[in-house]
FIDRENPA-59571 format. One record per residue: x, y, z of N, C-alpha, C in turn. Coordinates in steps of 0.05 Angstrom, whole numbers, padded with zeros to 5 digits. Layout:
BEGIN
<<X Y Z> <X Y Z> <X Y Z>>;
...
//
This chain:
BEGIN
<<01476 -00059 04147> <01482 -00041 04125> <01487 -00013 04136>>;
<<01471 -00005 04152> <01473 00021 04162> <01497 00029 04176>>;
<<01503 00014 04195> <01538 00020 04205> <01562 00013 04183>>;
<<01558 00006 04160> <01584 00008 04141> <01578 00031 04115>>;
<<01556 00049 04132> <01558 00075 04113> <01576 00101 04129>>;
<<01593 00112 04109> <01612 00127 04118> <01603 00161 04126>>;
<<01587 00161 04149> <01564 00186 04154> <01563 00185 04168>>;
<<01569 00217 04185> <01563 00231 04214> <01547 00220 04229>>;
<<01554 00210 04256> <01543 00201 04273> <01509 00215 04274>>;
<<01502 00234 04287> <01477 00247 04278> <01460 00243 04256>>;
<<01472 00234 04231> <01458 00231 04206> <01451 00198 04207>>;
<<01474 00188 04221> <01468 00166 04215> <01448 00152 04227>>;
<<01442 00155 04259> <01423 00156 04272> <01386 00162 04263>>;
<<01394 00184 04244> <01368 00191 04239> <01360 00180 04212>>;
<<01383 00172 04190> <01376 00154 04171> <01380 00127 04171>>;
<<01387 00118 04201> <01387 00083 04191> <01363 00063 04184>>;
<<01346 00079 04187> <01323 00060 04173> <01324 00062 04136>>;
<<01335 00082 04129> <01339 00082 04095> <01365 00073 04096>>;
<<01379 00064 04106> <01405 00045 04097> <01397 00028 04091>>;
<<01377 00014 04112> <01377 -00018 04119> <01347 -00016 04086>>;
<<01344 00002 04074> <01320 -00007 04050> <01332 -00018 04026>>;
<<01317 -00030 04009> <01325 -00051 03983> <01333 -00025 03966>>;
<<01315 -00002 03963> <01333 00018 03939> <01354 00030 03948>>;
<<01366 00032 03983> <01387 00041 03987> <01412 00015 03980>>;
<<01405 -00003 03986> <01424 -00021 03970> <01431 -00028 03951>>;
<<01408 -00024 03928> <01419 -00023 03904> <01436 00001 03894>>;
<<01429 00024 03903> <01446 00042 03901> <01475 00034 03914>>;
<<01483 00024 03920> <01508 00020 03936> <01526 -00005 03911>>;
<<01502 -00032 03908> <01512 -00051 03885> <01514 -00039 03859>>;
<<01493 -00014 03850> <01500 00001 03831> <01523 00012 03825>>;
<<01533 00023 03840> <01560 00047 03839> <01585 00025 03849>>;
<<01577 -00002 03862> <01602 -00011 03853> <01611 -00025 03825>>;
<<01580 -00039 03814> <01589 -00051 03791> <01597 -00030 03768>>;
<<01591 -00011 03769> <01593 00015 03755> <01620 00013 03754>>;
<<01637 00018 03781> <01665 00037 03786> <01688 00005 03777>>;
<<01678 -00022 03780> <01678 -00044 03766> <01691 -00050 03734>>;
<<01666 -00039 03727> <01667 -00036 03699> <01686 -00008 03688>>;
<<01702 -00003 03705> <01715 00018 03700> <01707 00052 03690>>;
<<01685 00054 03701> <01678 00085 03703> <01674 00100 03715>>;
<<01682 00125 03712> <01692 00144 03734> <01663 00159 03747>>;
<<01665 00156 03771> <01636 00170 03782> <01646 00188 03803>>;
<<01635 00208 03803> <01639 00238 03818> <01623 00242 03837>>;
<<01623 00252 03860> <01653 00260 03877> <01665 00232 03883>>;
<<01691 00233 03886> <01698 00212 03901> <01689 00190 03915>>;
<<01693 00174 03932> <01676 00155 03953> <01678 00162 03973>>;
<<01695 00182 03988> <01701 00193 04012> <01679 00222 04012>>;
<<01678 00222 03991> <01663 00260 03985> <01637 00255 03984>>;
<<01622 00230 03977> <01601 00221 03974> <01578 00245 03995>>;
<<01591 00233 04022> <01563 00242 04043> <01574 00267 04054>>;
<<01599 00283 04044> <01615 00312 04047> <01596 00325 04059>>;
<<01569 00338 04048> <01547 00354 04059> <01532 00345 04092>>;
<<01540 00320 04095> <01518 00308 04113> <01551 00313 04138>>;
<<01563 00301 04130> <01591 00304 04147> <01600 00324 04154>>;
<<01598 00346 04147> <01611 00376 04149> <01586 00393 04161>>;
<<01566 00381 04166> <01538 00403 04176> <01516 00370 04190>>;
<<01527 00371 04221> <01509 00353 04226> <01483 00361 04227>>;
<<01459 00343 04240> <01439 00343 04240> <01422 00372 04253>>;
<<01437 00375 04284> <01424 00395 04306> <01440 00416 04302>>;
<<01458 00419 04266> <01468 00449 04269> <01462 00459 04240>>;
<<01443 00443 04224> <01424 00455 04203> <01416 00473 04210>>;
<<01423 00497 04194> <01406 00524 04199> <01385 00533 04169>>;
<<01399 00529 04150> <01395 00537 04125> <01396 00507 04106>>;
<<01384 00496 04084> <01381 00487 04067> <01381 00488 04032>>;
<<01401 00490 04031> <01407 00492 03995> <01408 00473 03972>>;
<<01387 00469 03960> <01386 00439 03954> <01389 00448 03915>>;
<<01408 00423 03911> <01417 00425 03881> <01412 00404 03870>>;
<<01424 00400 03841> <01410 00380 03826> <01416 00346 03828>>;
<<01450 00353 03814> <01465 00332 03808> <01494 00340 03813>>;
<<01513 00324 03828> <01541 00333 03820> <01553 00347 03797>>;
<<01576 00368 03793> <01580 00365 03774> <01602 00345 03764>>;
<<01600 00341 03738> <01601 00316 03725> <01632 00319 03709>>;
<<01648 00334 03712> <01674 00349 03703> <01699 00337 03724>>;
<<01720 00321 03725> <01736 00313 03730> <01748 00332 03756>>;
<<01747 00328 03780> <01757 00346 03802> <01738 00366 03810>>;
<<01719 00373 03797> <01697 00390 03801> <01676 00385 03821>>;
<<01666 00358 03827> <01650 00354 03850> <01662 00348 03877>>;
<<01649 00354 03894> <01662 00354 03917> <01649 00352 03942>>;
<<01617 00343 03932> <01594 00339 03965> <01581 00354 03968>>;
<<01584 00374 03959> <01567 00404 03970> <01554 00414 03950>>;
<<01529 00420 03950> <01511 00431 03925> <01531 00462 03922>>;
<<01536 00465 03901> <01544 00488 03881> <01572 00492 03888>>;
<<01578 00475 03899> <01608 00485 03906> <01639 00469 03898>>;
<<01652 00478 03893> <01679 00468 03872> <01703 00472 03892>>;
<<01723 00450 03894> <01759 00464 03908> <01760 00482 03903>>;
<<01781 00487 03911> <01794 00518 03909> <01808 00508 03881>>;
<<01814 00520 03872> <01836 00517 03840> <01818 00512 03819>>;
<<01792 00497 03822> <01778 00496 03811> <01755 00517 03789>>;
<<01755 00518 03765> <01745 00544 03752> <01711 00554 03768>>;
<<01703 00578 03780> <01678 00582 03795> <01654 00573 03771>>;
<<01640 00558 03770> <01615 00545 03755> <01594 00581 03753>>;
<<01580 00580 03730> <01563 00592 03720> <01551 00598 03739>>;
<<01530 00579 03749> <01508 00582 03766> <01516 00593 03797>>;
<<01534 00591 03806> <01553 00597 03835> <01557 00631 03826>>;
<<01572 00631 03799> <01586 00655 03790> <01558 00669 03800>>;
<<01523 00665 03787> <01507 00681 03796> <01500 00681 03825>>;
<<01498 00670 03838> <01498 00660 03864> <01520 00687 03876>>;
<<01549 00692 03868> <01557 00711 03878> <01555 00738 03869>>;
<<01536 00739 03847> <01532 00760 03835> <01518 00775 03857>>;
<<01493 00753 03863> <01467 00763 03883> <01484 00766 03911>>;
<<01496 00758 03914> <01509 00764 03944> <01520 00787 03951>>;
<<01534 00796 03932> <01548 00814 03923> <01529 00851 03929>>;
<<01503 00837 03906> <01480 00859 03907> <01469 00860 03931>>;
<<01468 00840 03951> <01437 00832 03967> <01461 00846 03996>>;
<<01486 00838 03993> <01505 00844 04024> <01526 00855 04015>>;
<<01530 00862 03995> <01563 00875 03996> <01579 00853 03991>>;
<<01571 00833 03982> <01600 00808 03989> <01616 00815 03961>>;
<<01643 00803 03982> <01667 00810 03964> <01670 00782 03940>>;
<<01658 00789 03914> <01664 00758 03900> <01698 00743 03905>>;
<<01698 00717 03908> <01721 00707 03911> <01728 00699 03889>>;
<<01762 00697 03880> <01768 00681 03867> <01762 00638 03857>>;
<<01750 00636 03888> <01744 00606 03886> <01717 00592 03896>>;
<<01711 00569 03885> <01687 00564 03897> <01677 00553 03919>>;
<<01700 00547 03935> <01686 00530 03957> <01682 00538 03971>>;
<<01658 00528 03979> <01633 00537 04005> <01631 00520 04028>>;
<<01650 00502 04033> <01658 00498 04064> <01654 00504 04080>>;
<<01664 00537 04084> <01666 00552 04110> <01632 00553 04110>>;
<<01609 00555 04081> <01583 00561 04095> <01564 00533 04111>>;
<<01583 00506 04101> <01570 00490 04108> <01579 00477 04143>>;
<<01596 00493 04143> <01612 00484 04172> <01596 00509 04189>>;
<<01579 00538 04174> <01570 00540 04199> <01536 00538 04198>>;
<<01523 00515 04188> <01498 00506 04188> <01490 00508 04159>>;
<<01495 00514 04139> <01477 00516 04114> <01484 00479 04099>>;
<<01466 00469 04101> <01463 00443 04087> <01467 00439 04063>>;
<<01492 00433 04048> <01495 00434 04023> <01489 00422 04003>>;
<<01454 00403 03994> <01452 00386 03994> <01438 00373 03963>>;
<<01446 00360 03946> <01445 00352 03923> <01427 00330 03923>>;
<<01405 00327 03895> <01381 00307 03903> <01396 00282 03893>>;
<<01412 00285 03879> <01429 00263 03863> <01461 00267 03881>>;
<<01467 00240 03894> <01488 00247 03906> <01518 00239 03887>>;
<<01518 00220 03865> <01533 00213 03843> <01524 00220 03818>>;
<<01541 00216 03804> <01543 00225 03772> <01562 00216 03755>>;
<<01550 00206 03728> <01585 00201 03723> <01602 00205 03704>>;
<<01615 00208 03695> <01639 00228 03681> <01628 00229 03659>>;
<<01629 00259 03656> <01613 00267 03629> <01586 00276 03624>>;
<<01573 00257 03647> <01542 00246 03638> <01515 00265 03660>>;
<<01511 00284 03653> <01500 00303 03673> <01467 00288 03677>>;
<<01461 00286 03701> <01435 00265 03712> <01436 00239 03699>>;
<<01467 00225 03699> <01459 00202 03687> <01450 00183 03717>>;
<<01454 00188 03737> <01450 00181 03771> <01417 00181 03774>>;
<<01404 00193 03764> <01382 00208 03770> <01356 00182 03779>>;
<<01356 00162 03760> <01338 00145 03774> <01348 00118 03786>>;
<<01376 00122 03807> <01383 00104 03810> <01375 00087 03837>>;
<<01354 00115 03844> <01348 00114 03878> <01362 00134 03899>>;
<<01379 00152 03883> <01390 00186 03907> <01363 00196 03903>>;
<<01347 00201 03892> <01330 00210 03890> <01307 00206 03921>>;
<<01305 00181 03929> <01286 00175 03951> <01304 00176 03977>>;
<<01324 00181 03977> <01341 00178 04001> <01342 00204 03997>>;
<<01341 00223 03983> <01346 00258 03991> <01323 00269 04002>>;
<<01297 00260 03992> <01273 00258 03999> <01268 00251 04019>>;
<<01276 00231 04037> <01273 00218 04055> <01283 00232 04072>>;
<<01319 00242 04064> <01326 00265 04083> <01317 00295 04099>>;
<<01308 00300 04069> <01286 00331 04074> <01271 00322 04093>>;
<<01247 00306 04087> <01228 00297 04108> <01230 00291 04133>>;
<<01258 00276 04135> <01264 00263 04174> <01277 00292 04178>>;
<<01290 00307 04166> <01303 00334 04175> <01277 00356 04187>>;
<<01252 00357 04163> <01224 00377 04167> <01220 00364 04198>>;
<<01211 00341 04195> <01209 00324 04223> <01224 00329 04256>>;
<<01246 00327 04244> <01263 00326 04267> <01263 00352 04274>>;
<<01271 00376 04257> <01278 00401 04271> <01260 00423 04266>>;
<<01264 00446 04278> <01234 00474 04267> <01259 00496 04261>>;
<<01248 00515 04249> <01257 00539 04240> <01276 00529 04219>>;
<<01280 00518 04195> <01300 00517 04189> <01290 00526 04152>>;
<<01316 00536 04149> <01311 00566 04123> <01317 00548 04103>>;
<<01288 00535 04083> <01295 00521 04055> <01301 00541 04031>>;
<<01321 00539 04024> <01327 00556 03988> <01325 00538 03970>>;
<<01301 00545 03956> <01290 00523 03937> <01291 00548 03912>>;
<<01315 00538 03894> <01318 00554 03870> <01307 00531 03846>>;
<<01300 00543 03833> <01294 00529 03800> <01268 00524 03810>>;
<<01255 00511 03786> <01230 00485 03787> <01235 00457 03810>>;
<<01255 00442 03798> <01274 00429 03811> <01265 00423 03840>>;
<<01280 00445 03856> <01282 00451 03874> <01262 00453 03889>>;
<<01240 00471 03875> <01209 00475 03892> <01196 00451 03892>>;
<<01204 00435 03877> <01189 00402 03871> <01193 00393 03902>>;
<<01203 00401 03917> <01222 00385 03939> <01197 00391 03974>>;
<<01185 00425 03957> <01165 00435 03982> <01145 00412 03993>>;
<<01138 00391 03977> <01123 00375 03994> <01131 00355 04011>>;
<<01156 00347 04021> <01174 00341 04040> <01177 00362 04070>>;
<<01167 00386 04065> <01177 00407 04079> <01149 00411 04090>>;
<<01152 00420 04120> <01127 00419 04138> <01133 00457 04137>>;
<<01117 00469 04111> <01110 00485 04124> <01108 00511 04155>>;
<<01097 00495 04157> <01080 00503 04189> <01104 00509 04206>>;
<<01127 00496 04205> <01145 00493 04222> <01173 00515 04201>>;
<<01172 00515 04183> <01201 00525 04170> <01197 00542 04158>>;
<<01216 00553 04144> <01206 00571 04131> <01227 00568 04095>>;
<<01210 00576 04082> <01208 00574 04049> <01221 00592 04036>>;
<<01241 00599 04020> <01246 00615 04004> <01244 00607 03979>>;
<<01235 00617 03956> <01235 00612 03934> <01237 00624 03913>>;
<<01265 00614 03895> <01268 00633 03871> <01280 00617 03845>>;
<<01284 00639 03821> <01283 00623 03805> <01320 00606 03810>>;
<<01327 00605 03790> <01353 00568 03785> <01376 00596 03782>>;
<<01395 00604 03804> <01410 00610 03785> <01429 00616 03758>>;
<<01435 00593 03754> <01431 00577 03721> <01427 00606 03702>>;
<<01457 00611 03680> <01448 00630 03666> <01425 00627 03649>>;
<<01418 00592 03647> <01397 00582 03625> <01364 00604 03639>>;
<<01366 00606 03660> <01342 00624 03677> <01352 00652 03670>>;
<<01364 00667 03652> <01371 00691 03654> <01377 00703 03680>>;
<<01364 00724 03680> <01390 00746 03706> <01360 00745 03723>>;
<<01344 00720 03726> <01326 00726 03745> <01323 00711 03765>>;
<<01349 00707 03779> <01364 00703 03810> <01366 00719 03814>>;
<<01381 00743 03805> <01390 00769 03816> <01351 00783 03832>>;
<<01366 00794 03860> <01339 00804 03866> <01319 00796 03881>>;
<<01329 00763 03890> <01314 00751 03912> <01326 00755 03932>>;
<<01348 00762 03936> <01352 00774 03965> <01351 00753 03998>>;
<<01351 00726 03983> <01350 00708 04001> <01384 00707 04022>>;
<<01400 00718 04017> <01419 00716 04029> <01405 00739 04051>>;
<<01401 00762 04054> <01394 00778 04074> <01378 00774 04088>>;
<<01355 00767 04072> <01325 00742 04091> <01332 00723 04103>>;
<<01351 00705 04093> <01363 00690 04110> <01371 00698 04135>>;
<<01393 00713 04132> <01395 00729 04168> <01377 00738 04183>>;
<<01361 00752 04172> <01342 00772 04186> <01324 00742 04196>>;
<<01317 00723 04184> <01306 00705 04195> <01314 00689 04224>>;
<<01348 00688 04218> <01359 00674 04240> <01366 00694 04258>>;
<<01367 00727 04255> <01375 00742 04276> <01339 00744 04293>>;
<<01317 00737 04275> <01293 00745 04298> <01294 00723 04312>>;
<<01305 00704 04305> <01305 00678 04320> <01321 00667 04341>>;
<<01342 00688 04344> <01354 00689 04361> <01385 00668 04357>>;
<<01382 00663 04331> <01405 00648 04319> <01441 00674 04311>>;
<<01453 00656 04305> <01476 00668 04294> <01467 00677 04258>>;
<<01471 00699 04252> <01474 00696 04223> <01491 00679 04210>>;
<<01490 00668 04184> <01505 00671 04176> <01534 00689 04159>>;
<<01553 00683 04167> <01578 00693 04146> <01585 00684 04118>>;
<<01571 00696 04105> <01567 00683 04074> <01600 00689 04056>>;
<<01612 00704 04072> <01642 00725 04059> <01662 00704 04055>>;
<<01667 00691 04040> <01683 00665 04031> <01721 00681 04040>>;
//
């Protein structure tokens, strides 16, 4: 099972023991009898493992962990918060560049995709890796759930210093996967206008650097 999943050499190495499990395979007979029965599930099948593919294992720097795809026709695309280009910029991103904006000067872009941040170490990474048309967390107990889990954990495991952004409730649910001792925590609220304007002000984009510049890392270039 594990060699006919379509995932970065590095990833795949370090998750083939959750390929070869009974809830990773049902997840797999799930989403085909699904796409079967003729319904549309988001991202793509190629876009599925987009986050794990575009940011291997030993070049995780940063961690951004989101909910669920979104669930809007052309809109998901692998990467927690992030949309094609042509694509309208989502609410929660729009705040996301609000804070960037305040925290570094960034220039807001016309588009959403965040590529360029996941190609240079920020993990773009969704607890729900499908969704399906229309149906926002209809994925949710299908079993993405223990395989993202599973990921955080062999990732806490495998590597040190690495910068978690745990926005919402959600998100902080995720800290007990995370070794502490070894990484380091940011936490704020969902940017989600449903959280009002209280994203703005965590300042995790600048902590972020200042973290990876004492560390003797590259910052990141957050400037889309």
């Amino acid at each position: 099972m594990g060699k006919k999943v379509d995932i970065e050499s590095s990833w795949n190495e370090l998750l083939k023991e959750e390929f070869e499990k009974d809830y990773f395979t049902g997840i797999v007979s799930f989403l085909k009898t699904e796409k079967a029965a003729g319904k549309s599930i988001y991202p793509a099948g190629p876009l599925i493992f987009n986050a794990f593919n575009t940011t291997p294992v030993n070049e995780v720097k940063v961690v951004v962990i989101g909910q669920d795809p979104y669930h809007n026709p052309g809109e998901a695309m692998g990467l927690s918060f992030s949309v094609p280009q042509g694509v309208r910029v989502p609410p929660s991103l729009k705040n996301i560049y609000k804070e960037l904006n305040r925290d570094l000067g960034f220039v807001i872009p016309v588009h959403g995709d965040l590529t360029s941040w996941a190609k240079q170490g920020v993990f773009l990474l969704n607890a729900m890796l499908t969704v399906e048309h229309k149906k926002a967390g209809s994925h949710k107990k299908i079993g993405w759930q223990d395989f993202t889990n599973a990921v955080i954990s062999k990732l806490s495991e495998e590597r040190n210093g690495i910068i978690f952004m745990l926005w919402g409730n959600f998100a902080k649910g995720k800290k007990e996967f995370i070794d502490t001792d070894k990484h380091h925590v940011l936490e704020a609220f969902h940017p989600s206008p449903l959280a009002g304007n209280r994203f703005q002000g965590c300042g995790h984009f600048s902590k972020t650097n200042e973290i990876l510049a004492a560390n003797g890392q590259k910052p990141i270039n957050w400037n889309l």
